[in-house]
N, C-alpha and C positions, 0 to 999 in steps of 0.2 A: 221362335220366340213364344213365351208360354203365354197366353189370355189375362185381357189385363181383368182381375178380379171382380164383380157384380158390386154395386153400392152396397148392400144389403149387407156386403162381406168387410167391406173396407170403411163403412159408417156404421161402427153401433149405437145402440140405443143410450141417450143419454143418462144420466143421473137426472133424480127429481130435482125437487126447489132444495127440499130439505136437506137430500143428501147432499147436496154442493156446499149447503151452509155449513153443515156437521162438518166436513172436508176443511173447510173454511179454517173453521173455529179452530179443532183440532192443528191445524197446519200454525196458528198464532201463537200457540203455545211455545214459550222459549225451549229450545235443545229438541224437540219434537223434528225426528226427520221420516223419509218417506219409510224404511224398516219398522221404524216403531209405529207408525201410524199404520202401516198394516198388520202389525202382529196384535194391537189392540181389536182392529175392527173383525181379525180370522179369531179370535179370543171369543170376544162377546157375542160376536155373531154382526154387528154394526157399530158406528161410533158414536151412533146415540146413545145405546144398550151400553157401551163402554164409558161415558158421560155417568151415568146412574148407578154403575157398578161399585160396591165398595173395593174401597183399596186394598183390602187387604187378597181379594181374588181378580186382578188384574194383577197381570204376567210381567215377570221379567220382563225391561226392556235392554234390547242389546246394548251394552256399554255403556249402560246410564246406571246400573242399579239402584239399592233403597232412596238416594239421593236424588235422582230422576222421577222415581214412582213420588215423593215428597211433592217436587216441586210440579209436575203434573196434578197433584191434590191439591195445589195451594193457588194455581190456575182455574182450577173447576169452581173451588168455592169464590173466588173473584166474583165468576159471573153468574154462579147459582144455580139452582135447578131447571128455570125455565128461561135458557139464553139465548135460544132463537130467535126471536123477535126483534130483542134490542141489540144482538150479534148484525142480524138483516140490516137495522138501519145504521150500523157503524161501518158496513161495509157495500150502502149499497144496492144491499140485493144482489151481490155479488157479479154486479154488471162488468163489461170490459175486463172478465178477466176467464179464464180456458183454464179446465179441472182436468186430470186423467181419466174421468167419468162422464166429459164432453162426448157427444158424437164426434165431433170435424177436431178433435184434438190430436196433436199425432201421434202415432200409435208407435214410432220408432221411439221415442222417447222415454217408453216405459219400458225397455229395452238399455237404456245405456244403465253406468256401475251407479251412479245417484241422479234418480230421476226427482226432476222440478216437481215440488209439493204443486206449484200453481203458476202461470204464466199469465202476467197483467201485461195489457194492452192500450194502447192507443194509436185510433189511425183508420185505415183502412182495413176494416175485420174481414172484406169481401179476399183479401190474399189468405186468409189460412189456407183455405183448403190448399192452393198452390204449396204451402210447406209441410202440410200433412202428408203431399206425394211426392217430396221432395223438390219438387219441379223451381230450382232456386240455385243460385252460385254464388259462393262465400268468397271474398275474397278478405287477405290479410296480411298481414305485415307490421313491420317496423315503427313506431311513432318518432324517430328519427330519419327520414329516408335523403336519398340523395335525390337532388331534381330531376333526374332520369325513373327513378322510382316513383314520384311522384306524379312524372305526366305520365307513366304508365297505369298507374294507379287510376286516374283521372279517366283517362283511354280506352281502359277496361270498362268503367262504371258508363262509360258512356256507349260503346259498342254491346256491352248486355242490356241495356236499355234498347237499344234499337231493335234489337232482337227478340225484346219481349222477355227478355229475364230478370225478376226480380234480383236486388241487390245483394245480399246477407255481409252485414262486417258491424263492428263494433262501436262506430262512432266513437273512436280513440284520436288522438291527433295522431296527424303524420298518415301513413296510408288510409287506415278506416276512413278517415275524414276525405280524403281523395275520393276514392271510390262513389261514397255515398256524392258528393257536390257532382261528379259525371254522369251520375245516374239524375241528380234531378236534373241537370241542366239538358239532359233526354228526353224530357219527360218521362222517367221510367219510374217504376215502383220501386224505393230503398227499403230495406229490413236492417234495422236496428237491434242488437241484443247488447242491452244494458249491462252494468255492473253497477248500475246504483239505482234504486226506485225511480220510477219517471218521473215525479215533479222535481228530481236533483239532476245536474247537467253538469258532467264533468267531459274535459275540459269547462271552466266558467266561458271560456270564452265562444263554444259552441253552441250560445242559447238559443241563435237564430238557427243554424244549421239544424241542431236537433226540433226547433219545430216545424222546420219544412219538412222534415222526415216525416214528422206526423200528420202534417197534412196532404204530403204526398204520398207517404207509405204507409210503412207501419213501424211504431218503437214496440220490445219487448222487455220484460221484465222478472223473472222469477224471486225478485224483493217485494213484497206489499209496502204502501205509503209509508213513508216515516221509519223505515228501517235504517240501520246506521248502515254507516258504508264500513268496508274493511279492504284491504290488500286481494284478498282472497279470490274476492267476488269477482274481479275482472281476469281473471285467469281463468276461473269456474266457467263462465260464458262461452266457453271455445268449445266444451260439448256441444252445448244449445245450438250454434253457428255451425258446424260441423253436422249435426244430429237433422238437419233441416233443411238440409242442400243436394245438391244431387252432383256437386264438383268445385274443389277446394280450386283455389290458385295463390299462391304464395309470390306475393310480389317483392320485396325487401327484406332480409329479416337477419341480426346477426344473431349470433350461438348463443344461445340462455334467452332463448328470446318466444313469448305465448303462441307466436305465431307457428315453432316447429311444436310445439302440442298440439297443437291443428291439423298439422300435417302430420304426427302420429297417427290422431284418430282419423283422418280420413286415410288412411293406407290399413288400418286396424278393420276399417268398416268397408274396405274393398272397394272406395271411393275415386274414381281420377283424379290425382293430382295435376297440377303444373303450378311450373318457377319460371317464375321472371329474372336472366341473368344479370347481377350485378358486377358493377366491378370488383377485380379478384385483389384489388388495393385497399378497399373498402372496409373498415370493419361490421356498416349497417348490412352490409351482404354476403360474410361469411358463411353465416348458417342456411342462406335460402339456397348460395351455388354446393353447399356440403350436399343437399338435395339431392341436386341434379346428378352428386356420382353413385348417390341409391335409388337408382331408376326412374324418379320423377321426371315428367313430361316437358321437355323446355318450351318455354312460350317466349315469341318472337315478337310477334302481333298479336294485339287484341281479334284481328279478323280470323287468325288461327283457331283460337280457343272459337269463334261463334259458327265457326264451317264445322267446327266437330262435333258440337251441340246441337246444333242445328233451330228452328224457331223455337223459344220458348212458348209459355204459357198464355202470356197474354201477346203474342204477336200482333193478335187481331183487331186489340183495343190497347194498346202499348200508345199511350198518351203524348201527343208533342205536346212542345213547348206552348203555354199559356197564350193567347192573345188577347188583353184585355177588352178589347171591341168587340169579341164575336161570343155569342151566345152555348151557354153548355150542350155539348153535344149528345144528340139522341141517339138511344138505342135503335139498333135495327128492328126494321118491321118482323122477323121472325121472334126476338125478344117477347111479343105479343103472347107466347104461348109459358113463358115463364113468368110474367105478369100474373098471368090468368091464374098459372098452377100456386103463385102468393097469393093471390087475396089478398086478407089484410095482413096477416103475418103468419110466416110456416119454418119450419127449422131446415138445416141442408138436407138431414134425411128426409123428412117430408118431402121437399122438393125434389130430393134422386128416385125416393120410390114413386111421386105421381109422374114425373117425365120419364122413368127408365132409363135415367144417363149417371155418371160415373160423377162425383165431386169433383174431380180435377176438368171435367168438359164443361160443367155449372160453372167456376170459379169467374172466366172470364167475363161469361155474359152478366152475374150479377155483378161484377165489377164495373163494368159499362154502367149497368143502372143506376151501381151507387155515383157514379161519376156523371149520372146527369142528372141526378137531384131526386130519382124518382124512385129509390128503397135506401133504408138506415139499416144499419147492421149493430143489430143488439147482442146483449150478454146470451153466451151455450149455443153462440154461429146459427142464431134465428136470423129471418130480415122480415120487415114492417115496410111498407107501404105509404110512402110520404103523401 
């Protein structure tokens, strides 16, 4: 088994203030996607430098032409020559939300065929690193399932919970929505990938569920505030769910259904699968048993899939169930030496190169912390010091 890589290697150096904002800005711009935002920035040399450049020496962009370069000039002078500042306070400071130029952002992601301009968060910031190394299992499926789908669904969210495996699924009705309710009722950590900006909640009737998520996990989002919703977007998200896992499971799903482009990409990405079998009467489980006759892994029991996995990530601090009587619990006495290396506040690289340890071995312990009141997890995966 080859060495698992040095921090140094697998966290680099982040973007400053400014370039995240420039990133920012540039990214708000309508029809702007990640191609043209880099052929602008390999062009000018930066996207400030590109900001200032006249129009007429800025580059093709791919399949937007003059019409593109127009409406990109007609953005710039929106906001003028000097839009940093009041860019900063409209978004922020660009808090709660993870750039491609992040240290702790995942580096698989800039990898897939359209990688996320930007990924907004709410929740628990202390799990990225756990998806930066994939160390997470997506499960998905049908928004129609059958009640055997469903308490499997439930079964599963609640067996990788105990395990210490973060959640990853959709918050869709029907399976997503299983999943994620077994993992909280675990106390486990859910991961949410959006199709609509986080202050929008679809299902409507999901309001509460999706804030437990947030308070117990994490929601994510590659729409900024106020973005329309479209069809689109919630198909889009099966990359992100996929691209952030380290093993798909396909619980219900009939033919023409998002969930076997999930299981495309994770067979694409050389990812284990498994199918949960349905009935062969069924039409919600056509497409998940069509699975199982091109080699995907049949799952039985949820305790199958965690014997094969073995502990997840936060095994050690993998949260039960709340009891409102007893007090938040403290980190262990060796924690003392990850205290010490915050201070008041330090980024995840700081903290892997003063301790010598890997992001994914940090992940848990500052999870613990955040979970006992004593660090915040701010915007670019710093933490602060409550």
């Amino acid at each position: 088994m080859p060495s698992r890589p040095s921090c140094s290697e697998r966290v680099p150096r982040s973007w400053s203030r400014d370039q995240r904002l420039w990133w920012l800005l540039w990214s708000a711009c309508p029809g702007l996607g990640w191609v043209s935002l880099r052929t602008l920035e390999a062009h000018a040399g930066s996207l400030e430098a590109a900001w200032h450049a006249p129009l007429a020496e800025l580059p093709p962009l791919p399949g937007r032409g003059q019409q593109g370069l127009e409406q990109l000039d007609r953005f710039r002078r929106r906001w003028g020559e000097a839009p940093l500042e009041r860019w900063a306070q409209q978004v922020q400071g660009g808090r709660q939300v993870l750039l491609p130029g992040d240290g702790a952002s995942p580096q698989q992601l800039g990898q897939l065929e359209r990688p996320p301009l930007a990924l907004h968060w709410q929740g628990r910031g202390s799990l990225w690193p756990c998806l930066a190394y994939r160390q997470a299992v997506a499960v998905v499926g049908t928004r129609r399932p059958s009640r055997h789908g469903l308490a499997m669904a439930e079964a599963l969210g609640r067996a990788l919970a105990a395990a210490g495996w973060p959640v990853v699924s959709g918050l869709a009705e029907g399976i997503d929505a299983a999943s994620h309710q077994g993992c909280l009722a675990a106390g486990g950590r859910p991961v949410a990938v959006l199709g609509t900006p986080l202050e929008r909640v679809y299902p409507r009737h999901h309001a509460a569920l999706q804030r437990q998520v947030a308070e117990q996990g994490l929601l994510i989002s590659e729409h900024p505030r106020g973005a329309s919703v479209r069809a689109g977007h919630f198909a889009s998200r099966n990359r992100l769910q996929v691209a952030l896992a380290r093993a798909v499971v396909v619980v219900e799903c009939p033919e023409r259904s998002g969930a076997l482009h999930s299981a495309r990409l994770a067979w694409r990405q050389q990812l284990p699968l498994w199918v949960v079998p349905a009935d062969a009467a069924r039409v919600s489980g056509r497409g998940s048993n069509r699975l199982l006759g091109e080699s995907a892994s049949v799952l039985l029991e949820p305790a199958d899939l965690v014997t094969q996995l073995g502990p997840g990530p936060l095994a050690r601090t993998a949260a039960r169930p709340r009891r409102p009587a007893s007090p938040a619990p403290m980190p262990a006495a060796a924690d003392g030496d990850l205290l010490r290396a915050l201070g008041e506040r330090a980024s995840l690289e700081e903290l892997c190169g003063e301790l010598q340890q890997s992001a994914g071995n940090l992940a848990p312990r500052l999870l613990a912390l955040e979970l006992a009141g004593l660090v915040r997890a701010e915007p670019g995966l710093h933490w602060r010091r409550i």
